[in-house]
C-alpha positions as CSV (number, residue, x, y, z in Angstrom):
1,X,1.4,22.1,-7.7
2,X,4.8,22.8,-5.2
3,X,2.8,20.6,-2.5
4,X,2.2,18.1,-4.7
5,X,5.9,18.4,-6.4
6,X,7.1,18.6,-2.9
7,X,4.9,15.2,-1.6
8,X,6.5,13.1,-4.5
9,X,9.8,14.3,-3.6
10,X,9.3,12.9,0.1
11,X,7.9,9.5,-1.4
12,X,10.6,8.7,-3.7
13,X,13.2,10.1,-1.5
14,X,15.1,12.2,-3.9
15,X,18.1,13.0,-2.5
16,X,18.4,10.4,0.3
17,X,21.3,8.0,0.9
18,X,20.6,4.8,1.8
19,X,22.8,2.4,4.7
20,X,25.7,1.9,1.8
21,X,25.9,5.8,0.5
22,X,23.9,5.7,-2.4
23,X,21.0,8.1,-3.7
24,X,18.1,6.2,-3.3
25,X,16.2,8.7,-5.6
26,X,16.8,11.3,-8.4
27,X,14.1,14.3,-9.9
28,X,14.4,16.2,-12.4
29,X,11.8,19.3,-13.8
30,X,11.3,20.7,-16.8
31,X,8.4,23.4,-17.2
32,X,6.8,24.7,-20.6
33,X,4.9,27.5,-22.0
34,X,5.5,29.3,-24.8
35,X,9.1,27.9,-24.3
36,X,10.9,25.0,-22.1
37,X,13.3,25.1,-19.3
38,X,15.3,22.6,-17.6
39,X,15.1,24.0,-13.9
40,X,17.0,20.7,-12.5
41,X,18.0,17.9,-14.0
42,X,19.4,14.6,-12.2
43,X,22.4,14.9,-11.5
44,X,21.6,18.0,-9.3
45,X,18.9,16.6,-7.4
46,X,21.4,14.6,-5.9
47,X,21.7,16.5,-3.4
48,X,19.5,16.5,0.1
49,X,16.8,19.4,-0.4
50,X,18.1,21.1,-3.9
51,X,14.7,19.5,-5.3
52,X,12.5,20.9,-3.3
53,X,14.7,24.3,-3.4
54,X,14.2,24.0,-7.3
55,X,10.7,23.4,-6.4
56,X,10.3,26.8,-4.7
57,X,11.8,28.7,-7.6
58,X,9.2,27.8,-10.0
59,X,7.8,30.7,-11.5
60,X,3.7,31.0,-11.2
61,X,1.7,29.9,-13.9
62,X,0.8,32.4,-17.1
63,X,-2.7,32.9,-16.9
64,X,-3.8,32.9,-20.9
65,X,0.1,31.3,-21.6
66,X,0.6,28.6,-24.0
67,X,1.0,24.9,-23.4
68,X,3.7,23.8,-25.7
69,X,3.5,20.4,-24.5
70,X,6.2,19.2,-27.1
71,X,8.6,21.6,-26.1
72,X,8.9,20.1,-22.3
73,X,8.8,16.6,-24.1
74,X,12.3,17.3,-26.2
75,X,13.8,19.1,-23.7
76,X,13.4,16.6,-21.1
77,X,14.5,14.1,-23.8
78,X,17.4,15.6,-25.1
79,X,18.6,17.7,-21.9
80,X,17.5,15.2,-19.0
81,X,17.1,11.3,-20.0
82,X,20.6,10.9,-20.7
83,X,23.2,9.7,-18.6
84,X,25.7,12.8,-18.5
85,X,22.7,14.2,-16.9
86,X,22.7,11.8,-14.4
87,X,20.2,9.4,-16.0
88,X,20.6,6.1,-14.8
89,X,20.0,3.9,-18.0
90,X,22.1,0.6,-17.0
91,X,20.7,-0.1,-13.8
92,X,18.6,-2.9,-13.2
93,X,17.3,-1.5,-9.5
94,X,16.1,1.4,-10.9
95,X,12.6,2.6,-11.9
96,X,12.5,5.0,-14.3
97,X,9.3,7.3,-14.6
98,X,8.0,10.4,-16.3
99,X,5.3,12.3,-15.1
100,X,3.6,14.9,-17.5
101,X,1.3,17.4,-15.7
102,X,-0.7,20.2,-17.3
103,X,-3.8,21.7,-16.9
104,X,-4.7,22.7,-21.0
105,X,-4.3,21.1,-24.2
106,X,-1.2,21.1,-26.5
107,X,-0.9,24.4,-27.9
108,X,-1.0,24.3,-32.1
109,X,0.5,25.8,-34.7
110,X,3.8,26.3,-36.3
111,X,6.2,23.2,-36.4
112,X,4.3,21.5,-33.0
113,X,4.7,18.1,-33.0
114,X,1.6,15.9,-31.6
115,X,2.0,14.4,-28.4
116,X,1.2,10.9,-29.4
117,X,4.5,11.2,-31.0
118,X,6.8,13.8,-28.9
119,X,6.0,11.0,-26.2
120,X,8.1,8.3,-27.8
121,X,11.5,8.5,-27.4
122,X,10.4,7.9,-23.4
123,X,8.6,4.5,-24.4
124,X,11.2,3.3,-26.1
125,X,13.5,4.1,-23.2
126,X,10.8,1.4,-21.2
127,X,10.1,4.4,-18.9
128,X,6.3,4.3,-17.0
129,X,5.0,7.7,-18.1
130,X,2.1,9.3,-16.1
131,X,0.1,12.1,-17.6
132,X,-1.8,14.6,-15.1
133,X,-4.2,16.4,-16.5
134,X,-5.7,19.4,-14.4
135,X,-9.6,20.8,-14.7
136,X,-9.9,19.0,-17.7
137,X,-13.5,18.1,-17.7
138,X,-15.1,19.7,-19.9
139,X,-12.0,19.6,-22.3
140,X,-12.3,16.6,-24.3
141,X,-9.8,16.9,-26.6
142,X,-7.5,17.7,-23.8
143,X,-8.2,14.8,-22.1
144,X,-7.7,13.0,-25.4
145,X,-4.0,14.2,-25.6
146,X,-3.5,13.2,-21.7
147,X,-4.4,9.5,-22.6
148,X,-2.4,9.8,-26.1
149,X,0.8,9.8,-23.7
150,X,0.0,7.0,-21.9
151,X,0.4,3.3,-22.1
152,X,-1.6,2.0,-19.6
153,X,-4.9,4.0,-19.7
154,X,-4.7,3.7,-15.6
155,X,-1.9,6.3,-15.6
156,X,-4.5,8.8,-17.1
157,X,-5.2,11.0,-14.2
158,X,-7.8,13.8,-14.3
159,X,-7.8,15.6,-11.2
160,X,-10.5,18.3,-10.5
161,X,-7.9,20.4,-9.1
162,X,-4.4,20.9,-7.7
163,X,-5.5,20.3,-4.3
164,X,-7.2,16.8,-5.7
165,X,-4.3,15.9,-6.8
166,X,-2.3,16.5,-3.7
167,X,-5.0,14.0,-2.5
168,X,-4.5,11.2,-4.9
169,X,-0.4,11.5,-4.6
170,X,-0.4,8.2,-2.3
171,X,-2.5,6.5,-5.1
172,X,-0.2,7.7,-7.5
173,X,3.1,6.4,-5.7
174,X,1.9,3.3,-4.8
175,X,1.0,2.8,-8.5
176,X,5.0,3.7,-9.3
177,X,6.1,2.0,-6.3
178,X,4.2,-1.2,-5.5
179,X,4.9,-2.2,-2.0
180,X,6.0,-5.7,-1.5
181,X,3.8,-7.7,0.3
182,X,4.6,-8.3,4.0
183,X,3.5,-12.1,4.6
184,X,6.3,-13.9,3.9
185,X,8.4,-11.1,4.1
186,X,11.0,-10.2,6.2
187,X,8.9,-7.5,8.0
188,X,6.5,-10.5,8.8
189,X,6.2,-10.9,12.3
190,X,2.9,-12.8,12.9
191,X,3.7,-16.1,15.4
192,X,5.5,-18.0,13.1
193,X,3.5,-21.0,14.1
194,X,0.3,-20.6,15.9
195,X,-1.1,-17.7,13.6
196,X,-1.9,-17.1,10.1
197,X,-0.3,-13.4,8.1
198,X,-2.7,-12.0,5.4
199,X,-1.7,-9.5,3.7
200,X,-5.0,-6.4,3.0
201,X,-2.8,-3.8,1.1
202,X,-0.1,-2.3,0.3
203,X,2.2,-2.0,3.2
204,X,-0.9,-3.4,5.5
205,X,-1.4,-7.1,6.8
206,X,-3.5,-8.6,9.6
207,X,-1.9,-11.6,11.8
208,X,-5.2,-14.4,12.8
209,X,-4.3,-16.7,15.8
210,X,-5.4,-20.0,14.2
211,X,-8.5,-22.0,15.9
212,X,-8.0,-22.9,19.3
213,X,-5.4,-20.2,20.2
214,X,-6.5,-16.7,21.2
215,X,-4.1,-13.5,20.8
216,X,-3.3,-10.5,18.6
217,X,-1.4,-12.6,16.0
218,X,1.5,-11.8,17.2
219,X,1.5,-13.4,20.2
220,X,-0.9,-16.4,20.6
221,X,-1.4,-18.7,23.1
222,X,-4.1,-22.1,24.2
223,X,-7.4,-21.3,24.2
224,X,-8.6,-22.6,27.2
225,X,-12.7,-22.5,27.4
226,X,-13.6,-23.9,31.0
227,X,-14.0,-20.9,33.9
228,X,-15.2,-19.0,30.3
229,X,-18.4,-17.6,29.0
230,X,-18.2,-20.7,26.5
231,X,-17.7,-23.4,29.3
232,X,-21.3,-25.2,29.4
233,X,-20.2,-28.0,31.8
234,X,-23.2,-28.3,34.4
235,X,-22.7,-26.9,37.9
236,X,-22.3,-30.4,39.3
237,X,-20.2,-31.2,36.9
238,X,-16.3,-30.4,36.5
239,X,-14.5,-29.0,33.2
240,X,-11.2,-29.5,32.4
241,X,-9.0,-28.3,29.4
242,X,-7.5,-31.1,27.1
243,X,-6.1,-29.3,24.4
244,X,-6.7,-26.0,22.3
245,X,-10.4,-24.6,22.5
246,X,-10.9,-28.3,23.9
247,X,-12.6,-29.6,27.1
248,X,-14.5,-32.5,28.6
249,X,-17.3,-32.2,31.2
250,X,-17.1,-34.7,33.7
251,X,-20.4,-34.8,36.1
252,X,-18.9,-35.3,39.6
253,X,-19.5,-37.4,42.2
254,X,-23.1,-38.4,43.1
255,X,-24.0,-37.6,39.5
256,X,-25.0,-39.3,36.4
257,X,-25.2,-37.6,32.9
258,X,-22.6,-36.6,30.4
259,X,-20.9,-33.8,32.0
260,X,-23.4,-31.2,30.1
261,X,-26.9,-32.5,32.1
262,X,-25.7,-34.4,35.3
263,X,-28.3,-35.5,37.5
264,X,-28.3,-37.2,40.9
265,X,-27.6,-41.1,41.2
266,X,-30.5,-42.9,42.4
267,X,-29.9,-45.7,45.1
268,X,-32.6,-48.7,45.5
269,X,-34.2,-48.9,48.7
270,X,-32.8,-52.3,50.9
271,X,-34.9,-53.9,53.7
272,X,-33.0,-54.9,56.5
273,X,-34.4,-57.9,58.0
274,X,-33.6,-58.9,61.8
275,X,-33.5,-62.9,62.0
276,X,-33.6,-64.0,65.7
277,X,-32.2,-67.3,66.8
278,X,-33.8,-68.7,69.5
279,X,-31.7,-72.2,71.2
């Protein structure tokens, strides 16, 4: 879970400035057992490394706790998604997300409110919410309650363990994050004329030299096919390059064909007759 907590931290780059001093990215966590604690909120994350410091202060698991799922939901709606709390609400630039991880279902009883509805207050805010649920297969209704708190069933996520899920983080940000594609882009730098950028995923493109031009994309150059495997000019014939992957055999001197199949020029034999005068 830290590793994990840790990894997302990195991705979203809580706590970093960008070139004109601002954060780039804000965390905040809330656990929840039998009771819910804010153990940073936004505004604190702020600053370089106090998320992952919060990180490492989280207490252990409760083996046999409870899971009051709907505690951690109004705390982190009351205490965290507001913007004394360092919740930025009226800016456009920002995406805002909340990830729900647990690995057992809402604990019942009492005043507990479902999760289908201690979810709200988040969708209304247009936040992209995430639930993680833990070791969950054999749990159905668990699973049930993981899916009742999101909006897009693709934000489900059923990891078989922790370490799984450390695995699927990059999945998981690029889902949050969508990378711009590069073609196009000012991180484009295919030959701006003789190649062809495609992008193949997210963050990944491929530069083609287009036909008759030979290079790694980003440099091309003429193709040039005579003194090549691909020159079939005949060997009394000569090859020369006329323009990209172009060429024109030319059978040489003494030879007849069309440059590919030359073969030698046949003379007709002459008589020479000697006419003698005689006076």
């Amino acid at each position: 879970m830290k590793r994990f907590l840790k990894v997302v931290s990195d991705k979203l780059q809580i706590g970093v400035e960008n070139d004109d001093g601002e954060i780039i990215g804000q965390g905040a966590m809330v656990t929840f057992s039998e009771e819910a604690t804010v153990r940073i909120n936004l505004q604190g994350s702020r600053i370089a490394g106090t998320f992952d410091d919060a990180v490492d202060n989280l207490p252990g698991p409760l083996l046999g706790g409870r899971t009051k799922t709907d505690l951690g939901l109004n705390l982190a709606d009351t205490e965290v998604a507001q913007t004394s709390a360092g919740y930025r609400e009226d800016d456009d630039d920002v995406k805002r997300m909340l990830m729900v991880i647990t690995d057992g279902g809402q604990t019942k009883g009492g005043s507990y409110v479902p999760v289908s509805q201690a979810i709200l207050p988040f969708f209304e805010r247009d936040m992209e919410v995430f639930a993680v649920g833990v070791g969950l297969e054999d749990d159905q209704e668990a699973r049930g309650e993981i899916r009742a708190m999101v909006q897009v069933s693709q934000n489900a996520i059923f990891p078989d363990s922790y370490t799984d899920l450390i695995n699927q983080v990059n999945a998981f940000v690029r889902r949050f994050c969508p990378e711009p594609p590069i073609c196009g882009g000012e991180n484009d730098d295919c030959h701006p004329t003789l190649a062809t950028c495609t992008d193949t995923g997210p963050g990944e493109y491929q530069c083609t030299c287009k036909p008759g031009y030979v290079g790694n994309g980003k440099t091309c150059a003429v193709e040039n096919i005579c003194g090549t495997e691909r020159d079939d000019c005949h060997e009394h014939a000569t090859c020369a390059n006329t323009g990209p992957a172009q060429y024109k055999c030319t059978c040489n001197e003494g030879y007849t064909g069309n440059g590919k199949n030359c073969e030698g020029k046949k003379f007709r034999k002459t008589t020479n007759k000697n006419i003698i005068l005689n006076n």
